[in-house]
mmCIF file of the N, C-alpha and C atoms, coordinates in Angstrom:
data_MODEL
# 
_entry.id   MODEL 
# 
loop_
_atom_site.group_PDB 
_atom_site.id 
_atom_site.type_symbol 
_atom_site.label_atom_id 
_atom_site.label_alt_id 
_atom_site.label_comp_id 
_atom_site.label_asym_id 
_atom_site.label_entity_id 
_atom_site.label_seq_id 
_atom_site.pdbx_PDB_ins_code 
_atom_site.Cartn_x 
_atom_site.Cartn_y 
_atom_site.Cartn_z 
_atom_site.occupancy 
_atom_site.B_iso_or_equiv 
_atom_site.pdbx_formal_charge 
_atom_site.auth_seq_id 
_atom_site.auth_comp_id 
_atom_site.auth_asym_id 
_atom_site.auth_atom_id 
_atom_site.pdbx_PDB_model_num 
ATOM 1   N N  . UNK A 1 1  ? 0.833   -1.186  0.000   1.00 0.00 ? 1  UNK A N  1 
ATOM 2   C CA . UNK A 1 1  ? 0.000   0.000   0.000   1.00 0.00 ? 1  UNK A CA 1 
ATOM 3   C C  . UNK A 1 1  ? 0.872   1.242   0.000   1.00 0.00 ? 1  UNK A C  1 
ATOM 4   N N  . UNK A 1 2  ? 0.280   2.150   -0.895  1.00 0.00 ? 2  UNK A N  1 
ATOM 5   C CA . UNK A 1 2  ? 1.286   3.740   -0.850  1.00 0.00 ? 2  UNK A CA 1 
ATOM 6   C C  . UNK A 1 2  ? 0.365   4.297   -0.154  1.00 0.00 ? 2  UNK A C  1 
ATOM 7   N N  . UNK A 1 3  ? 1.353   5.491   0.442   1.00 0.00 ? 3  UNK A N  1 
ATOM 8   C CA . UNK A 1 3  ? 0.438   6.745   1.207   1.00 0.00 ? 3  UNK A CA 1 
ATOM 9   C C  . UNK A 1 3  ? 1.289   7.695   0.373   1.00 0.00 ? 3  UNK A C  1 
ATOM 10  N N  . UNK A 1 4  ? 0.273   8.497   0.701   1.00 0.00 ? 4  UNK A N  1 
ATOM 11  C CA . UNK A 1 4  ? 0.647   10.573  0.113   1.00 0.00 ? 4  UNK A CA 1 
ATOM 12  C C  . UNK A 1 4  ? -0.287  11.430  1.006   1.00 0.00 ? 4  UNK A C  1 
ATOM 13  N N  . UNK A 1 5  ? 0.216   12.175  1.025   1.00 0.00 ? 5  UNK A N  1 
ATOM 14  C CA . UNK A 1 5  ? -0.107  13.408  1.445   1.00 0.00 ? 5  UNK A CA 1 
ATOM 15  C C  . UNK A 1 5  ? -0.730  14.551  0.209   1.00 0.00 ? 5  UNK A C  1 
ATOM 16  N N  . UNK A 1 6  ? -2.029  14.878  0.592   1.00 0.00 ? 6  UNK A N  1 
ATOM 17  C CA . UNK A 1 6  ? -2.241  16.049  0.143   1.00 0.00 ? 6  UNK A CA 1 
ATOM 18  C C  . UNK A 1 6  ? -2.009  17.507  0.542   1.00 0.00 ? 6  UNK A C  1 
ATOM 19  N N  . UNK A 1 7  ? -1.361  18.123  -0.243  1.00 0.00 ? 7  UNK A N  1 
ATOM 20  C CA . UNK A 1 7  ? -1.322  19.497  0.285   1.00 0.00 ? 7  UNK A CA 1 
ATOM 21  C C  . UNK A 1 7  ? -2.277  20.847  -0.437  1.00 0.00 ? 7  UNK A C  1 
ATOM 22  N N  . UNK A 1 8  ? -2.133  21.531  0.534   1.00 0.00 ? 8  UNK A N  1 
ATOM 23  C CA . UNK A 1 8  ? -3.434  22.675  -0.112  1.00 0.00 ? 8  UNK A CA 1 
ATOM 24  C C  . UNK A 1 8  ? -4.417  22.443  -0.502  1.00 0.00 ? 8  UNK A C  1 
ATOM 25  N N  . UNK A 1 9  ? -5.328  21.401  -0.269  1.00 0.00 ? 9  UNK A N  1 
ATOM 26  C CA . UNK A 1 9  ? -6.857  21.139  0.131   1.00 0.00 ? 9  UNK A CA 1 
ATOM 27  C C  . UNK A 1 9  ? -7.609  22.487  0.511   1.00 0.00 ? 9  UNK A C  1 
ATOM 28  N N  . UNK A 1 10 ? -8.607  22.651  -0.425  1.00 0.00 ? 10 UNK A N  1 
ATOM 29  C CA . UNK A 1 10 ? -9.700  23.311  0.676   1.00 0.00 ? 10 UNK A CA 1 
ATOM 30  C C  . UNK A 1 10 ? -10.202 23.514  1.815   1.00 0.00 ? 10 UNK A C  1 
ATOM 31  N N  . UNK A 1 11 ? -10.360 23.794  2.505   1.00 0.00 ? 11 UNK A N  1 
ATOM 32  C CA . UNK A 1 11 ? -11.075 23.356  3.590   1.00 0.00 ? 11 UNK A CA 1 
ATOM 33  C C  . UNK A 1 11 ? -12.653 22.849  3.242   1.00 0.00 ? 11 UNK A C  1 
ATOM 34  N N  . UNK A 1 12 ? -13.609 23.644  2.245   1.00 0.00 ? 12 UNK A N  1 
ATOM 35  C CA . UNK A 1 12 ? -14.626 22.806  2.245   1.00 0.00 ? 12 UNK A CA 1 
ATOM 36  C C  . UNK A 1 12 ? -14.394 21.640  1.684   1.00 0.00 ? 12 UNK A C  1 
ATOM 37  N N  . UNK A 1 13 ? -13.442 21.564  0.943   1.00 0.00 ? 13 UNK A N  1 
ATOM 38  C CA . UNK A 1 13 ? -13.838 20.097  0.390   1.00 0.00 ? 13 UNK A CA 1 
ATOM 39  C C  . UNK A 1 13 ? -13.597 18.730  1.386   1.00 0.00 ? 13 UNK A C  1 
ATOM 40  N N  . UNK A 1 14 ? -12.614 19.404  2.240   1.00 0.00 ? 14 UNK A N  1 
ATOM 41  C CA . UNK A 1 14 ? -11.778 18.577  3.397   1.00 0.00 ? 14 UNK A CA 1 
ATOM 42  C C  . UNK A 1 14 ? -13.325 18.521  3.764   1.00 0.00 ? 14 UNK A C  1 
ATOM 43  N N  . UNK A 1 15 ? -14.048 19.462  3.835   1.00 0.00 ? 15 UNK A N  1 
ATOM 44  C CA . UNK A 1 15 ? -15.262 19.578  5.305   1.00 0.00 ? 15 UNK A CA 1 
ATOM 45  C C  . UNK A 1 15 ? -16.186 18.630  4.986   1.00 0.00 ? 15 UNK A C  1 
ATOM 46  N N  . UNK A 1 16 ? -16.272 18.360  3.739   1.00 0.00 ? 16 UNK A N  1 
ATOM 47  C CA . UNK A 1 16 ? -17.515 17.685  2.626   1.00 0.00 ? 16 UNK A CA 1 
ATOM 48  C C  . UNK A 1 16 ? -16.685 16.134  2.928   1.00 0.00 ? 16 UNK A C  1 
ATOM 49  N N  . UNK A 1 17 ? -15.723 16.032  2.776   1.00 0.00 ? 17 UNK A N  1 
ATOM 50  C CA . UNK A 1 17 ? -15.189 14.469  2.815   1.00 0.00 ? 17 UNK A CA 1 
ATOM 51  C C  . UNK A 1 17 ? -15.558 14.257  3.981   1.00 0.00 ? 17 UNK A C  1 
ATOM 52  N N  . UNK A 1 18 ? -15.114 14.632  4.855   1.00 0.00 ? 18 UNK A N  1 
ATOM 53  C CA . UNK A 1 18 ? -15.643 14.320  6.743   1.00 0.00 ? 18 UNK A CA 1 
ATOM 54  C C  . UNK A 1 18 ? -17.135 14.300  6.664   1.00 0.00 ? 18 UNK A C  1 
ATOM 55  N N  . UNK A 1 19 ? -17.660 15.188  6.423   1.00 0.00 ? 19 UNK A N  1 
ATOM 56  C CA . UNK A 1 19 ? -18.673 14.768  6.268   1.00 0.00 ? 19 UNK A CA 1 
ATOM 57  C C  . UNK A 1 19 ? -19.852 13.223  6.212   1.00 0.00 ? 19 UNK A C  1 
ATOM 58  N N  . UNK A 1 20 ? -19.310 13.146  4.727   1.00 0.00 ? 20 UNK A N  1 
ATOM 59  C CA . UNK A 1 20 ? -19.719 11.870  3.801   1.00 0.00 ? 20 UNK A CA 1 
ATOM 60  C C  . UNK A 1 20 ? -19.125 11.084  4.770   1.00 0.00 ? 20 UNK A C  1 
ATOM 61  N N  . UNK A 1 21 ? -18.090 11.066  5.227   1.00 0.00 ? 21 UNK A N  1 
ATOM 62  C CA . UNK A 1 21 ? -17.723 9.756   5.957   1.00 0.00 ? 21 UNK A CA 1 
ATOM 63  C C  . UNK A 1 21 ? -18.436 9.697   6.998   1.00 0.00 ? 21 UNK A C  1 
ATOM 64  N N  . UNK A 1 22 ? -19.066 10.668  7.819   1.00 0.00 ? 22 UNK A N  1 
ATOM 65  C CA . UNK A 1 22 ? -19.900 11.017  8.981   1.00 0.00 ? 22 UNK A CA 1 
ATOM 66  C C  . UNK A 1 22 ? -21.470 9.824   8.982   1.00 0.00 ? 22 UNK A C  1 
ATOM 67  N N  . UNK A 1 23 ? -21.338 10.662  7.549   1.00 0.00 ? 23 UNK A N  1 
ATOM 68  C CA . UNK A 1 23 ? -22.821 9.773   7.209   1.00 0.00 ? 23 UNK A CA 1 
ATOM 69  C C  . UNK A 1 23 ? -22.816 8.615   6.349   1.00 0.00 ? 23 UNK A C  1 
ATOM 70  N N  . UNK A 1 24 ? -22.027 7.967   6.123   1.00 0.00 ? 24 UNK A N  1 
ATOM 71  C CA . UNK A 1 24 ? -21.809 6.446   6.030   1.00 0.00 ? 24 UNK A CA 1 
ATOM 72  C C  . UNK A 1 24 ? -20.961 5.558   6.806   1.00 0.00 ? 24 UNK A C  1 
ATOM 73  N N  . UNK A 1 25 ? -20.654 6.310   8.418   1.00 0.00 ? 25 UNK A N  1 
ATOM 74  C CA . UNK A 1 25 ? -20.373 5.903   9.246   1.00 0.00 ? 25 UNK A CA 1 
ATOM 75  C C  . UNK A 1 25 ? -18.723 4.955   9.168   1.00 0.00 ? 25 UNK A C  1 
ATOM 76  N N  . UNK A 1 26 ? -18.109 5.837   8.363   1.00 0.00 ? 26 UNK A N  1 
ATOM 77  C CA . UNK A 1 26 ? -16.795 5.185   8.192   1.00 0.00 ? 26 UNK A CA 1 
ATOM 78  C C  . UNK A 1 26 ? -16.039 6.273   8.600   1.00 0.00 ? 26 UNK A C  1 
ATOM 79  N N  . UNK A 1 27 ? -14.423 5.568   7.903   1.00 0.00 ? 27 UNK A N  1 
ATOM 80  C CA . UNK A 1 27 ? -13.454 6.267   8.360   1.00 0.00 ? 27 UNK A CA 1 
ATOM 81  C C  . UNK A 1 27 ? -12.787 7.547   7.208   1.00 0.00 ? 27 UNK A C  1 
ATOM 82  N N  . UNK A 1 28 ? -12.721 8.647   7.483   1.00 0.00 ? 28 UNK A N  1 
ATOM 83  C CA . UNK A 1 28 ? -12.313 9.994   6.634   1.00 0.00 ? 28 UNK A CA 1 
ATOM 84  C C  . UNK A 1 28 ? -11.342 9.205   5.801   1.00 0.00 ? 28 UNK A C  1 
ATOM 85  N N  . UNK A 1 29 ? -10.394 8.579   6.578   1.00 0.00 ? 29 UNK A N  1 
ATOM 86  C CA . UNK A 1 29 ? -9.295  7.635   5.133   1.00 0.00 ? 29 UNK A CA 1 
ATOM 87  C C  . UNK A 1 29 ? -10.267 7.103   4.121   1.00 0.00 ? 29 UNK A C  1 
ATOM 88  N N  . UNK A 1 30 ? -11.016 5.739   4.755   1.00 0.00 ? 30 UNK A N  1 
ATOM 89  C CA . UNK A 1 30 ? -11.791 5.061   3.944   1.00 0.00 ? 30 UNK A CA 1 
ATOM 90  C C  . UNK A 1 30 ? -12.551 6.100   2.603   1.00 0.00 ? 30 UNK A C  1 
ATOM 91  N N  . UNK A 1 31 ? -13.333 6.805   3.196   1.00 0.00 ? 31 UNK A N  1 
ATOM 92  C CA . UNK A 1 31 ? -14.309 7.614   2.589   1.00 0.00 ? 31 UNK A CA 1 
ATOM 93  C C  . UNK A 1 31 ? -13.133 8.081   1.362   1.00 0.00 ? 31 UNK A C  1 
ATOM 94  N N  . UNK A 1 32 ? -11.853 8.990   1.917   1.00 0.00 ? 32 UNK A N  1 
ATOM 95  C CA . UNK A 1 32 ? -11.178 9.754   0.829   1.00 0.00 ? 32 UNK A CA 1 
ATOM 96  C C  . UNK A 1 32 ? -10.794 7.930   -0.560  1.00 0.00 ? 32 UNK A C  1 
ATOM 97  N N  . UNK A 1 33 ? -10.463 6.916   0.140   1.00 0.00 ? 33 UNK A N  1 
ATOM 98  C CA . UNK A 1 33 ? -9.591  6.294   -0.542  1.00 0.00 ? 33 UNK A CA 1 
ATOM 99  C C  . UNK A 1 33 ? -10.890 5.539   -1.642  1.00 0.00 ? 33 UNK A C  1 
ATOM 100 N N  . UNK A 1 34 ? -12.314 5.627   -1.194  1.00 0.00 ? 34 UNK A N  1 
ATOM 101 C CA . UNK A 1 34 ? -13.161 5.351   -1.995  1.00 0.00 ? 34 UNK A CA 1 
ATOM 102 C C  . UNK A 1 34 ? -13.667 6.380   -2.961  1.00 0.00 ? 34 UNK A C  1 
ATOM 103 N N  . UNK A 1 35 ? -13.735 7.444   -3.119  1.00 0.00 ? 35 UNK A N  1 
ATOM 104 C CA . UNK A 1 35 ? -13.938 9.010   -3.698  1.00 0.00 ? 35 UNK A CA 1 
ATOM 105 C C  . UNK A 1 35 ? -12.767 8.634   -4.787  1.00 0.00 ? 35 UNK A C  1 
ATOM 106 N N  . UNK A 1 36 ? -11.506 8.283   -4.318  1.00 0.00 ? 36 UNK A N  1 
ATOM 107 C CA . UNK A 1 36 ? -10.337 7.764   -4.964  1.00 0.00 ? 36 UNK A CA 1 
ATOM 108 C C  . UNK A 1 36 ? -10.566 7.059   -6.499  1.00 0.00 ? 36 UNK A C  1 
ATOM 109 N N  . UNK A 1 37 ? -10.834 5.547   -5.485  1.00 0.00 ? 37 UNK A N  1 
ATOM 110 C CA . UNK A 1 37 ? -11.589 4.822   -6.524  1.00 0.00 ? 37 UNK A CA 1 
ATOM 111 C C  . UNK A 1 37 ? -12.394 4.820   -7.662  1.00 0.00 ? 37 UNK A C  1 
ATOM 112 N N  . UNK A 1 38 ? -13.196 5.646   -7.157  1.00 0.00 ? 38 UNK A N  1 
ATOM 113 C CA . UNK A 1 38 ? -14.467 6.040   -7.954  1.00 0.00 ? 38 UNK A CA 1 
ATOM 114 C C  . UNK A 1 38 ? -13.927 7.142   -9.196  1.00 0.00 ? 38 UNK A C  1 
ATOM 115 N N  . UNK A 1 39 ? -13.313 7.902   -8.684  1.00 0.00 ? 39 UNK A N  1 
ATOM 116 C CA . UNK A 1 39 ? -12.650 8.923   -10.138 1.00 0.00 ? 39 UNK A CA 1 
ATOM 117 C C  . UNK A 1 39 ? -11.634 7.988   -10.694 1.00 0.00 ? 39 UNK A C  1 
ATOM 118 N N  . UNK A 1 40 ? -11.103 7.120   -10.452 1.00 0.00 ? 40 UNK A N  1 
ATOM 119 C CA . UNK A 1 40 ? -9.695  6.454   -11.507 1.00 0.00 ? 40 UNK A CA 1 
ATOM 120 C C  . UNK A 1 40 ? -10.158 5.498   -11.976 1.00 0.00 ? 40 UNK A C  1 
ATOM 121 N N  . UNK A 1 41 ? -10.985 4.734   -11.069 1.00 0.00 ? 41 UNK A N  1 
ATOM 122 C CA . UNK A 1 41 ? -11.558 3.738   -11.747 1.00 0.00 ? 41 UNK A CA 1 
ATOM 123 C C  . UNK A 1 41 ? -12.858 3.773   -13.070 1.00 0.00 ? 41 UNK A C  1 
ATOM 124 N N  . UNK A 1 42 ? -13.532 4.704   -12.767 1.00 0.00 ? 42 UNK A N  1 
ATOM 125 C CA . UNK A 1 42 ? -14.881 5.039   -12.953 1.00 0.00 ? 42 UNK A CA 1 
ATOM 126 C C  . UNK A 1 42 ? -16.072 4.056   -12.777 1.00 0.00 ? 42 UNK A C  1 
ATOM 127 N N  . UNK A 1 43 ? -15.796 3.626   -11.412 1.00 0.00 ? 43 UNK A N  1 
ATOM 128 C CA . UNK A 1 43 ? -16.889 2.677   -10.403 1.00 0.00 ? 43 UNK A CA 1 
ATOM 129 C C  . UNK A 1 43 ? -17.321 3.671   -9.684  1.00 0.00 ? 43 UNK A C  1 
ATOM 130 N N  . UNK A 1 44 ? -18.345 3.273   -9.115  1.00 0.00 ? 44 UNK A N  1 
ATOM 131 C CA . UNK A 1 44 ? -19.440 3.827   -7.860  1.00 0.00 ? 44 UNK A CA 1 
ATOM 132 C C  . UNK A 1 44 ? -18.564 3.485   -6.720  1.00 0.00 ? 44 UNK A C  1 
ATOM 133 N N  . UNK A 1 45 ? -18.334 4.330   -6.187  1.00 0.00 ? 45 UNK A N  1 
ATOM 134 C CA . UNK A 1 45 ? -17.989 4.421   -4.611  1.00 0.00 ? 45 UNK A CA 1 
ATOM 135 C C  . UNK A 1 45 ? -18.724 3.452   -3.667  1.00 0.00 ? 45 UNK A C  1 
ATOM 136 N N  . UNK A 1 46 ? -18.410 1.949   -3.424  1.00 0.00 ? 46 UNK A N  1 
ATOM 137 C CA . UNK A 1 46 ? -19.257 1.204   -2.940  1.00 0.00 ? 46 UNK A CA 1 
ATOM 138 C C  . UNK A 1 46 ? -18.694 1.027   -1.728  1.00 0.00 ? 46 UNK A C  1 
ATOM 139 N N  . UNK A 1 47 ? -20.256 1.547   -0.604  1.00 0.00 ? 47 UNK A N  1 
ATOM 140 C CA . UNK A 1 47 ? -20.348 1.323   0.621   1.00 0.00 ? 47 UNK A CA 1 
ATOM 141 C C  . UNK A 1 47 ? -20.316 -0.036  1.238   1.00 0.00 ? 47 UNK A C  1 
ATOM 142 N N  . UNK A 1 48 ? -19.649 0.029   2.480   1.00 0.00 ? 48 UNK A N  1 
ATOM 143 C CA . UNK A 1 48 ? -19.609 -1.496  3.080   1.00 0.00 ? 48 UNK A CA 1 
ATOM 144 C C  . UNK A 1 48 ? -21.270 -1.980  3.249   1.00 0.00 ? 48 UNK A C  1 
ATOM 145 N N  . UNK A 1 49 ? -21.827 -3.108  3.087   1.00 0.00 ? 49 UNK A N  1 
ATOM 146 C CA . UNK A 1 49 ? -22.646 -3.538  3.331   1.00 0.00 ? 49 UNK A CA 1 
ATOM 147 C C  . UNK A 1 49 ? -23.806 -3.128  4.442   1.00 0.00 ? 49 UNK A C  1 
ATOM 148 N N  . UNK A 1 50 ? -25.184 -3.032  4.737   1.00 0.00 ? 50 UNK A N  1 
ATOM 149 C CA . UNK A 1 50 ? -25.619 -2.114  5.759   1.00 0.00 ? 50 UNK A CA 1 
ATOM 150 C C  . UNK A 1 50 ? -25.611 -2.943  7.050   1.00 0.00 ? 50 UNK A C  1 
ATOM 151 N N  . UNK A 1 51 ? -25.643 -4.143  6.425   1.00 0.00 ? 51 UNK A N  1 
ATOM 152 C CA . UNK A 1 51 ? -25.353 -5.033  8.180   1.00 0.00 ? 51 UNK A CA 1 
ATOM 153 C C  . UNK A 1 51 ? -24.097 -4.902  8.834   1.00 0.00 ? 51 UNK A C  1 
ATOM 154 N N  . UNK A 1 52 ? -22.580 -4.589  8.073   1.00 0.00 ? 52 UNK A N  1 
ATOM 155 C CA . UNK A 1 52 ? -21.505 -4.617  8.571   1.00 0.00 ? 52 UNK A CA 1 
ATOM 156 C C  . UNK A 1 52 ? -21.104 -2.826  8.949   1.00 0.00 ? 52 UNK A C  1 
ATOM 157 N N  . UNK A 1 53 ? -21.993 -1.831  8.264   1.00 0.00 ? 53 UNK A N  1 
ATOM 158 C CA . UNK A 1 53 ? -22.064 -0.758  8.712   1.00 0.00 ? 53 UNK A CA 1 
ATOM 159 C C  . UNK A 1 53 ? -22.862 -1.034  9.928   1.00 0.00 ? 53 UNK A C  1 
ATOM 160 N N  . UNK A 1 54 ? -23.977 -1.346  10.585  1.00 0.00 ? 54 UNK A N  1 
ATOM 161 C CA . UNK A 1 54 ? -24.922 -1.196  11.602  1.00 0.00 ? 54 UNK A CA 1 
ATOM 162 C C  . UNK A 1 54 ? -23.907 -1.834  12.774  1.00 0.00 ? 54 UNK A C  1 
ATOM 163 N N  . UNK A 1 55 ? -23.157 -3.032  12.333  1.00 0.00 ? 55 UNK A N  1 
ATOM 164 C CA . UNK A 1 55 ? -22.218 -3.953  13.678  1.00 0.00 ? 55 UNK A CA 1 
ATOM 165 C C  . UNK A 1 55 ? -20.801 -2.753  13.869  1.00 0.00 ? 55 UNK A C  1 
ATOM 166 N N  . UNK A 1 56 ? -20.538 -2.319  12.935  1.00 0.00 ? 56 UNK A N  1 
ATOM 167 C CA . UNK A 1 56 ? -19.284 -1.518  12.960  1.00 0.00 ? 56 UNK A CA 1 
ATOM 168 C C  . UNK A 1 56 ? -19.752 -0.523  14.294  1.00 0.00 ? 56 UNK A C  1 
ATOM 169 N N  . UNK A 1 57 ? -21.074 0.303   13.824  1.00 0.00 ? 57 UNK A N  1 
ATOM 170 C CA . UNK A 1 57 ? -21.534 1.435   14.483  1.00 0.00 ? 57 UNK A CA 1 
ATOM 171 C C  . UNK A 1 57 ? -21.424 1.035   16.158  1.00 0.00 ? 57 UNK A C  1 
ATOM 172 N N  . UNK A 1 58 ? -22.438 0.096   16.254  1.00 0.00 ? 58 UNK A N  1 
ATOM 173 C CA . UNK A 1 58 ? -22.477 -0.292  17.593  1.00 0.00 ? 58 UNK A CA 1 
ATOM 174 C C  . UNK A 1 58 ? -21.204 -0.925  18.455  1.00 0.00 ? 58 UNK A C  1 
ATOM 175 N N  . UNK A 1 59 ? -20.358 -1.774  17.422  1.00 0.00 ? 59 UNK A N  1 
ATOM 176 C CA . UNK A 1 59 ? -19.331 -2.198  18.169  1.00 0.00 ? 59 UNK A CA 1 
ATOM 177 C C  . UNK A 1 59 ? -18.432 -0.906  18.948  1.00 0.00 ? 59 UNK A C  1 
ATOM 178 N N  . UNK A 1 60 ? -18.424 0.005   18.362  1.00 0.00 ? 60 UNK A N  1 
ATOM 179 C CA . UNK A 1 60 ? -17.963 1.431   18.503  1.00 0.00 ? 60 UNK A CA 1 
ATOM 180 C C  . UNK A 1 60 ? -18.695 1.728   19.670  1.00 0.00 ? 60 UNK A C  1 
ATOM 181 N N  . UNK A 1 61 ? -19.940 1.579   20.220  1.00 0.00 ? 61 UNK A N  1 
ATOM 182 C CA . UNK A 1 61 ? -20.441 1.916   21.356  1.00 0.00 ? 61 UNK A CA 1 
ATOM 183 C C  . UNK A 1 61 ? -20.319 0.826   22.525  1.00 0.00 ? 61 UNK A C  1 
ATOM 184 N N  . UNK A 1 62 ? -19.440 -0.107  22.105  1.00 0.00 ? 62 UNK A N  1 
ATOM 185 C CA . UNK A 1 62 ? -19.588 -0.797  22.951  1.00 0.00 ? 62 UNK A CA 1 
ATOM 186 C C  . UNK A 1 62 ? -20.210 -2.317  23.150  1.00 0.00 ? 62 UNK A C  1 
ATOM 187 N N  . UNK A 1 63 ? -21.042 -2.406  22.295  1.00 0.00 ? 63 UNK A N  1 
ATOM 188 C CA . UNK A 1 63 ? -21.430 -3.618  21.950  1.00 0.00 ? 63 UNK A CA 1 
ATOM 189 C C  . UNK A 1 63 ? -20.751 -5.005  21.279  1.00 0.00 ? 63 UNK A C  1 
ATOM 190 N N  . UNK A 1 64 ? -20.157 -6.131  21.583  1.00 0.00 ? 64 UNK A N  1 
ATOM 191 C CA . UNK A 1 64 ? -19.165 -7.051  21.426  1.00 0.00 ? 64 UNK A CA 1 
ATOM 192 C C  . UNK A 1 64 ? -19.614 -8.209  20.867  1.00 0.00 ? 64 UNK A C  1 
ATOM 193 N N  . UNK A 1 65 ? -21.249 -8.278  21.444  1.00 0.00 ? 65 UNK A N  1 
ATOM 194 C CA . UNK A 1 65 ? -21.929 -9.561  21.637  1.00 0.00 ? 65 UNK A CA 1 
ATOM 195 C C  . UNK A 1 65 ? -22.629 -9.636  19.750  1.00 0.00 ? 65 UNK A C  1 
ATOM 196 N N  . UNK A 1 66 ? -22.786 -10.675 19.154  1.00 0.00 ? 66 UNK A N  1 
ATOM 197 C CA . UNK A 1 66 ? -23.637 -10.947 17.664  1.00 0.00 ? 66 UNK A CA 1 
ATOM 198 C C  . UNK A 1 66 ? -25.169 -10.309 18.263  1.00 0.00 ? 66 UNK A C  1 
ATOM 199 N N  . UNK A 1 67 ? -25.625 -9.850  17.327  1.00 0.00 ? 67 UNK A N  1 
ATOM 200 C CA . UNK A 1 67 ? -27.123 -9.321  17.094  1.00 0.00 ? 67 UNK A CA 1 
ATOM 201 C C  . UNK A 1 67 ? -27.848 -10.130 16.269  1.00 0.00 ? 67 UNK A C  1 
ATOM 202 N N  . UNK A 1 68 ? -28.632 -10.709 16.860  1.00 0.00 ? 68 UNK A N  1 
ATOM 203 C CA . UNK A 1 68 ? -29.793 -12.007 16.669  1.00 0.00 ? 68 UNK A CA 1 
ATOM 204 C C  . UNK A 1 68 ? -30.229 -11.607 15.512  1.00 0.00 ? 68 UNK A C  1 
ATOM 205 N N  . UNK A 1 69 ? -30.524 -12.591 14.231  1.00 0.00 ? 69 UNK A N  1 
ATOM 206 C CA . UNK A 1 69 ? -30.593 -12.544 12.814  1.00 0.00 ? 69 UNK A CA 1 
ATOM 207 C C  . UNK A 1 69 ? -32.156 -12.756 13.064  1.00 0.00 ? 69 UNK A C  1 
ATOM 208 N N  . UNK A 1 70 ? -33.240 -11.502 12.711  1.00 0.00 ? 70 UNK A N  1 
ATOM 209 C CA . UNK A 1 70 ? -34.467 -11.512 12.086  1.00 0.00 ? 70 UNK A CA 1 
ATOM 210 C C  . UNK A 1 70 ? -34.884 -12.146 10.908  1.00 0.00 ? 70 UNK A C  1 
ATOM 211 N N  . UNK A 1 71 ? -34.601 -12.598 10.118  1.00 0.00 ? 71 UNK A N  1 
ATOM 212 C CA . UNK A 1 71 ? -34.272 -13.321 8.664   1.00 0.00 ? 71 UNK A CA 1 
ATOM 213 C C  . UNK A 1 71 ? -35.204 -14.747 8.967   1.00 0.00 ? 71 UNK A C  1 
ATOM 214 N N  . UNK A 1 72 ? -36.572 -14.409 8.511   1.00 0.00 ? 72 UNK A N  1 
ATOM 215 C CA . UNK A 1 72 ? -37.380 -15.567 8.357   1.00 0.00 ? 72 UNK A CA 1 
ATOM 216 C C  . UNK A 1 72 ? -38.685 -15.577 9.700   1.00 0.00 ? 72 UNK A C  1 
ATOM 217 N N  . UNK A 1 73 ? -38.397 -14.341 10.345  1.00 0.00 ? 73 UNK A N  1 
ATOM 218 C CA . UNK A 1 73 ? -39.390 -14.426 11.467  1.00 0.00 ? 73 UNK A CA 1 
ATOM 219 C C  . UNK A 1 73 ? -40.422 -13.556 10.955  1.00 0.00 ? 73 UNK A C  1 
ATOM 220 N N  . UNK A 1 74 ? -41.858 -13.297 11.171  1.00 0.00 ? 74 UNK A N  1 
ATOM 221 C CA . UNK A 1 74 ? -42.990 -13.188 11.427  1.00 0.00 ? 74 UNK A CA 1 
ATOM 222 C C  . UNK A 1 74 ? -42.362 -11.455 12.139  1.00 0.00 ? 74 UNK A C  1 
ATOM 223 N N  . UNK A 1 75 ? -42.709 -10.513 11.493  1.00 0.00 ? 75 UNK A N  1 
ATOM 224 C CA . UNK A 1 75 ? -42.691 -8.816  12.341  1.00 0.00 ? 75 UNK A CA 1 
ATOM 225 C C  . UNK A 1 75 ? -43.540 -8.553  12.474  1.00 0.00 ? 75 UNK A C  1 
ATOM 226 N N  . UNK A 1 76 ? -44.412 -8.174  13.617  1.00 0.00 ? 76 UNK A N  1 
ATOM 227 C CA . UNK A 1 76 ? -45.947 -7.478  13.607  1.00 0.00 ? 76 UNK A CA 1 
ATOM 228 C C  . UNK A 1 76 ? -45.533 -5.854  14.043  1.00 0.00 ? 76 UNK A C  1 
ATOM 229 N N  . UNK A 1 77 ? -46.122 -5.084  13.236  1.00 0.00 ? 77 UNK A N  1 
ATOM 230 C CA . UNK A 1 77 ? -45.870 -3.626  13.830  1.00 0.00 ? 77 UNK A CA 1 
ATOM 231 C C  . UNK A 1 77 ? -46.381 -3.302  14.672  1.00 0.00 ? 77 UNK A C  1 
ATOM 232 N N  . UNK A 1 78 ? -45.903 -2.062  15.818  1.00 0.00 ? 78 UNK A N  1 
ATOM 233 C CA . UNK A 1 78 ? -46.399 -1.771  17.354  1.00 0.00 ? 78 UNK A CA 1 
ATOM 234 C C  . UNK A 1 78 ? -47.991 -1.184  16.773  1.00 0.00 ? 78 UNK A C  1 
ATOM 235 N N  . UNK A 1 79 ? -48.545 -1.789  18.076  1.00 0.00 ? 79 UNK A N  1 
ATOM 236 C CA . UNK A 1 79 ? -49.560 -0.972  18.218  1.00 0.00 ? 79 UNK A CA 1 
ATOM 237 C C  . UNK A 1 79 ? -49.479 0.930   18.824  1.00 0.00 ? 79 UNK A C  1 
ATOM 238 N N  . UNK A 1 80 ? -50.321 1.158   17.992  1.00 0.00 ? 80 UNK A N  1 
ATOM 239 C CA . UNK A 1 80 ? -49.981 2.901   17.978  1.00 0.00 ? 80 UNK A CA 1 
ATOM 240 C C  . UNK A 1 80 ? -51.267 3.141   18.610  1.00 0.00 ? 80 UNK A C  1 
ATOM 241 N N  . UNK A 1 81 ? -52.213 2.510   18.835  1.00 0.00 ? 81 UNK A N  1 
ATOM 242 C CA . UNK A 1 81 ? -53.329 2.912   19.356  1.00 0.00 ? 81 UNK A CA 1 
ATOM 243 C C  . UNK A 1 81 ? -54.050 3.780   18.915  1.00 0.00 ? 81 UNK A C  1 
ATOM 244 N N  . UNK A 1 82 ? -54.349 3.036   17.511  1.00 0.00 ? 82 UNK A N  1 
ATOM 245 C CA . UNK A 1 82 ? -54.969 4.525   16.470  1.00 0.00 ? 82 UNK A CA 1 
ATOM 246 C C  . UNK A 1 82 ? -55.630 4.046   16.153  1.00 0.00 ? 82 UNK A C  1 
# 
């Protein structure tokens, strides 16, 4: 793997990458090195999966333990009392 350094960045654009990574719950590297991808390659910037984004999130809070697979059960929605 190479690294570089960018110099003389914007600041918004810096602000816009943090961002995006904010809200796909990754890492500012990740996010820049997929943005990467996506212009050299000319692929779509593909996000990690939403189940391995949702375990990432929580493991981050603390959570260690597997999260019980819904996949094939019966969901009834709450009663709202309406």
């Amino acid at each position: 793997m190479t690294q570089f350094t960018v110099r003389n960045l914007e600041e918004d654009v810096r602000d816009k990458l943090r961002e995006l990574a904010k809200q796909q719950g990754q890492s500012f590297e990740e996010t820049v090195r997929q943005v990467l991808r996506a212009a050299v390659l000319g692929v779509e910037a593909e996000a990690p999966p939403l189940g391995s984004r949702i375990a990432d999130r929580f493991r981050r809070e603390g959570l260690d333990q597997p999260i019980e697979e819904l996949r094939g059960q019966q969901v009834e929605p709450p009663d709202l009392g309406g």
